[in-house]
N, C-alpha and C positions, 0 to 999 in steps of 0.2 A: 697589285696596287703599288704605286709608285708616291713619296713624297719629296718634294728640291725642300731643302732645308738653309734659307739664309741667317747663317751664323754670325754676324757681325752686326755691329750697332745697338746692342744691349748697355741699359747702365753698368752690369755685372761682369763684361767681357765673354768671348768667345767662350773660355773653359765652362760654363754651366752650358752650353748649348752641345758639347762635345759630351758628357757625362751624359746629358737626357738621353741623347742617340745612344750610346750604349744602352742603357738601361731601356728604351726603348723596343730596341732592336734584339735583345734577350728576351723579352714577351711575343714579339713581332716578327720571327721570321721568314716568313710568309711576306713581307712588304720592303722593297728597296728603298733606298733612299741616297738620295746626293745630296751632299751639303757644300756650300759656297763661300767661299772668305780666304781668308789667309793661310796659306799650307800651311806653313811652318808652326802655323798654332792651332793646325787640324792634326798635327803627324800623328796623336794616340786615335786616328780612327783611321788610319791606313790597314788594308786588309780587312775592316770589320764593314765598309759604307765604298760608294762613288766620293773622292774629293775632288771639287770644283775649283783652282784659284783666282781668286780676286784680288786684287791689289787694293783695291776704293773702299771705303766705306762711308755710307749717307749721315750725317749730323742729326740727332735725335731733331731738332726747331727743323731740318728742311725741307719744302713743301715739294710740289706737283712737279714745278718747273725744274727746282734745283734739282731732283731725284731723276728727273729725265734726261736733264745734262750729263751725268757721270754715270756712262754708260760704262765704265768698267769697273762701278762697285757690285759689291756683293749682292743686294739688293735687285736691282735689274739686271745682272748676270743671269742670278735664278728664276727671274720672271721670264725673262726671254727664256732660258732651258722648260721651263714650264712648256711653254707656245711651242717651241720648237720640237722638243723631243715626246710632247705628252703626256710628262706627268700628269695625275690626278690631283693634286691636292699641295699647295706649302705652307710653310709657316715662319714669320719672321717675328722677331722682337726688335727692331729697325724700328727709325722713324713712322710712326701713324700716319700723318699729311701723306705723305710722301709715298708709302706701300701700299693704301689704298687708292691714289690717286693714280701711281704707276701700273697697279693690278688692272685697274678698270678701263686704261686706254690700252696696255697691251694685250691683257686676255679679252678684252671686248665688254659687251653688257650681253646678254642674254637676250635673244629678239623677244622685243615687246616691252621688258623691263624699260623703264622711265628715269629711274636713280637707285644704282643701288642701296643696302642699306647694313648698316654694322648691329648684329647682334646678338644678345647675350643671356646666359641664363641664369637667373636670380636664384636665391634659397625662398622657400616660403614656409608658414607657420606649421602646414602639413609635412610631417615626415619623408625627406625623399621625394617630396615636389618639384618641381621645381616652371618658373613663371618666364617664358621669355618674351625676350623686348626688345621693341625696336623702333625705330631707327635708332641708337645711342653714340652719333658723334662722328657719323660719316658726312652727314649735309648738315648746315646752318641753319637753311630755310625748305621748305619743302610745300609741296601744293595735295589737297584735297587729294586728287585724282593717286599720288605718290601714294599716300595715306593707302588709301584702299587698295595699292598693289604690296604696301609693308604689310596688312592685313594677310594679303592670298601666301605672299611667301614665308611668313610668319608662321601661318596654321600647316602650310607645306611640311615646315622643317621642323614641328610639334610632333606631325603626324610620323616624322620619319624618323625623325630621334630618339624623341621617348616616346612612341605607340597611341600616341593618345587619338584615338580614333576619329572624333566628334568635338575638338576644340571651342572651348570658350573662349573669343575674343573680345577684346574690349576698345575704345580710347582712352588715352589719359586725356584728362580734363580739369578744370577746376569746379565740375560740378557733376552729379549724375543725371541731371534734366536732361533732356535732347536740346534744349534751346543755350543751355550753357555752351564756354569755350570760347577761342579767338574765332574770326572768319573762318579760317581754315580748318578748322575742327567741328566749329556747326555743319558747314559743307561735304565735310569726310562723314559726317553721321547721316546726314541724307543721304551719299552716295551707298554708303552700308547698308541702309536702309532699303533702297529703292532697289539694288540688286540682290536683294535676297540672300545676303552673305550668310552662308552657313553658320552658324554658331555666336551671331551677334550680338550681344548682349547691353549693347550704348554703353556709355560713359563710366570711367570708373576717376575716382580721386587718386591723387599720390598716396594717400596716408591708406589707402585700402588694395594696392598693387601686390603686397606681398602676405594676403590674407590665405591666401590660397583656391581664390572661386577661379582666375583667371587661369586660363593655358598661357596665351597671346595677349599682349598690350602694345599698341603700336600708338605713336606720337613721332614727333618729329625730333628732326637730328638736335636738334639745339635741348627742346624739352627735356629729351631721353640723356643726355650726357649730364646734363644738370641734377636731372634724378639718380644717375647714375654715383658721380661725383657725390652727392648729399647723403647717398646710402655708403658709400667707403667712408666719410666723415664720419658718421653716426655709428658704427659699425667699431670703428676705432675710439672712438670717446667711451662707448659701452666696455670696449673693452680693456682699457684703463682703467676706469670708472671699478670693474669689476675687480682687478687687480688691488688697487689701493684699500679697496672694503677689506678685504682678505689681509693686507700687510699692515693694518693698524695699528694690534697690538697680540698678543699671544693669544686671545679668546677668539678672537674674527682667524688667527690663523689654526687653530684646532678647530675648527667651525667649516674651516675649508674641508677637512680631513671629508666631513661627511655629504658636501655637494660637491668634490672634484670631478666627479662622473660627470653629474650633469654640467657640471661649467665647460667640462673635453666637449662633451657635444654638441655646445651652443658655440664653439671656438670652430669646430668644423665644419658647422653649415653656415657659420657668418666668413669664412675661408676663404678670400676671392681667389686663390693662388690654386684650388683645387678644381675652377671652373677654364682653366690654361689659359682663355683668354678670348676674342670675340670675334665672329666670323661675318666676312661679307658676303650677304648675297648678292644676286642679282647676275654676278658674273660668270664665265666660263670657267669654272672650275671652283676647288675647296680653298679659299681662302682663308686663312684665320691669323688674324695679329695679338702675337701673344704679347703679354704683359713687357713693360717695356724694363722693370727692373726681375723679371726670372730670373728664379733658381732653379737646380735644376730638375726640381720635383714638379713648379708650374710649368717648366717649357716642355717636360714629359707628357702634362696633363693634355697642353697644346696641343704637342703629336695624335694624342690619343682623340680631343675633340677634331681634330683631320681626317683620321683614317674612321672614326665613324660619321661623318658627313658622308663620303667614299663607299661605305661599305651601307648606308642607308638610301644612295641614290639622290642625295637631298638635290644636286645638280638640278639633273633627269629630271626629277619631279618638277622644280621650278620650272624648266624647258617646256614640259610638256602643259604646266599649267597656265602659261603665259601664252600659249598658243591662240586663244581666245583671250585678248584683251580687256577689262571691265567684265567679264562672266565666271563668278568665283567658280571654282572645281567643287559640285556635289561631293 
C-alpha cells in the first residue's frame, strides 16, 4: 500500500505533517509512503519515508486554476506522482478549492460518476456510530440525478468502512413528507424511489441527522457544508458553554470532580480532529483532505482514514458499482 503525502500548506506548518508520518509509520510498516514539500523542513524523515522536493506551495484562498498553474508546488507534485507512479491513496492539509479541484482533473472521475463528492463521518447519539454525509462542500449546486449517485457511493463506502451491510439512507430535507424539499430534492426522492434503492428510507430533517437511525444522508454540496459548518459551531458553544458551568465557583468545580468522565467522553465523540478529515469520492483513487489547521494527532488520523479507504477497496467498489449507471448495487 502506497500513500504521497502533501506536506505543505497547512495553517500549523510542515513540522505536524513530519511528526504524524513518524508516528504513523511506527504503526504502519507495511505501507510506504512519500511525502512532498520542502526538503530542508522534511530532513527529520530522511531514512524513515521517500522525500519528494518542492519548492511551491499553494495559498490556502487558491482555487482550480491557480492550483493548476503552479505546477511545482507541493500539492500537484504529489498528485502528479500519485498518477504517475501509482500510489493508492494521499492526503493533504493544502488548500480545499484547490486539492479537490486538482485531484479530479488529474486523477480523472471514475467512469460513470457525474460529480464527485466530499465526505465525512459524523458522531451520533448511539455509542461508536457513526452517520456519513455527503456531498459536504465539494459542489455548490448539484442535480437530482448527482443526488442519487452520492446515495450509491455513500452506501458503498458504509458498506466498506464500517461493515454496515444493509444501510439506511436518507435525504436531507426540510421536511420528512416526500413532497417536501427544494426542486432538486423532491426529484432525488422520486429517482430513489422509482429505482428501488436499497435501504431508502425518504427524507430526514437537520435536527434528526445525528439521531442515529441514519447510515447515509446525502444532500447537496452547499446543504452538507452548511450543516457541516452549523455542527462545529454548536459543537464549540456546547463546549464552552460546558466549561464555564464548571469554573463558576468552587461548588460547580467539585461537582466536576464527579461527571469528568462523562464530560472526556462527550469531548471525544464531539472531536472533529479524531475524524482526520474528509474524503472524495468519485475519483481514481483515496483522496482525503485533512483538516486545514492539523496537528499532528488529526493529520495521523488522516493517514489512518487513507489507508483504510485502501485496504476496504472503497475505490473498486465504487468502480465496479457505477458500472451500471442509475441501478443501485443489491
Amino acid at each position: 500500500m502506497k500513500i504521497v503525502v502533501d506536506a505543505m500548506g497547512g495553517d500549523n506548518g510542515s513540522g505536524i505533517v513530519v511528526q504524524a508520518v513518524k508516528d504513523f509509520l511506527k504503526e504502519n510498516k507495511n505501507v510506504e509512503i512519500a511525502v512532498v514539500g520542502r526538503q530542508d523542513e522534511l530532513k527529520d524523515l530522511d531514512g524513515i519515508c521517500r522525500v519528494v522536493h518542492a519548492d511551491d506551495v499553494i495559498p490556502m484562498e487558491a482555487g482550480a486554476l491557480e492550483a493548476m498553474r503552479m505546477k511545482n508546488s507541493s500539492m500537484m507534485v504529489a498528485i502528479r506522482l500519485m498518477k504517475d507512479e501509482g500510489f493508492d491513496g494521499i492526503v493533504s492539509c493544502g488548500s480545499t478549492g484547490g486539492f479537490l479541484s486538482a485531484s479530479a482533473i488529474v486523477l480523472k472521475m471514475i467512469e460513470g460518476v457525474k460529480r464527485a463528492a466530499l465526505v465525512a463521518p459524523f458522531p451520533t447519539q448511539i455509542k461508536g456510530k457513526k452517520v456519513v454525509i455527503l456531498d459536504i462542500g465539494a459542489n455548490n449546486e448539484n442535480s437530482s440525478e448527482e443526488l442519487l449517485q452520492f446515495g450509491k457511493m455513500g452506501r458503498l463506502y458504509s458498506q466498506a468502512v464500517y461493515g454496515v451491510e444493509q444501510p439506511n439512507v436518507y435525504l436531507l430535507s426540510n421536511g420528512t413528507e416526500s413532497e417536501k424539499g427544494s426542486p432538486v430534492v423532491k426529484k432525488a426522492h422520486q429517482l430513489f424511489v422509482e429505482t428501488n434503492f436499497p435501504g431508502f428510507m425518504g427524507n430526514v430533517e437537520a435536527r434528526n441527522v445525528l439521531n442515529g437511525l441514519a447510515d447515509v444522508v446525502v444532500c447537496d454540496g452547499f446543504s452538507g457544508n452548511v450543516f457541516l459548518k452549523g455542527c462545529e459551531g454548536l459543537a464549540k458553544f456546547f463546549s464552552k458553554s460546558i466549561k464555564d458551568i464548571f469554573k463558576k465557583n468552587l461548588w460547580t468545580k467539585l461537582g466536576y470532580l464527579h461527571v469528568r468522565k462523562g464530560v472526556k467522553e462527550f469531548s471525544q465523540v464531539m472531536d472533529y480532529k479524531s475524524t482526520g478529515g474528509a474524503m472524495l469520492l468519485g475519483v481514481n483513487g483515496a483522496v482525503v483532505k485533512a483538516h486545514g489547521n492539523s496537528d499532528p494527532y488529526s493529520f495521523k488520523c488522516a493517514l489512518n482514514v487513507c489507508l483504510k479507504l485502501i485496504e476496504g477497496h472503497v475505490v473498486e467498489k465504487i468502480k465496479e458499482g457505477m458500472k451500471s449507471d442509475g441501478e443501485p448495487m443489491q
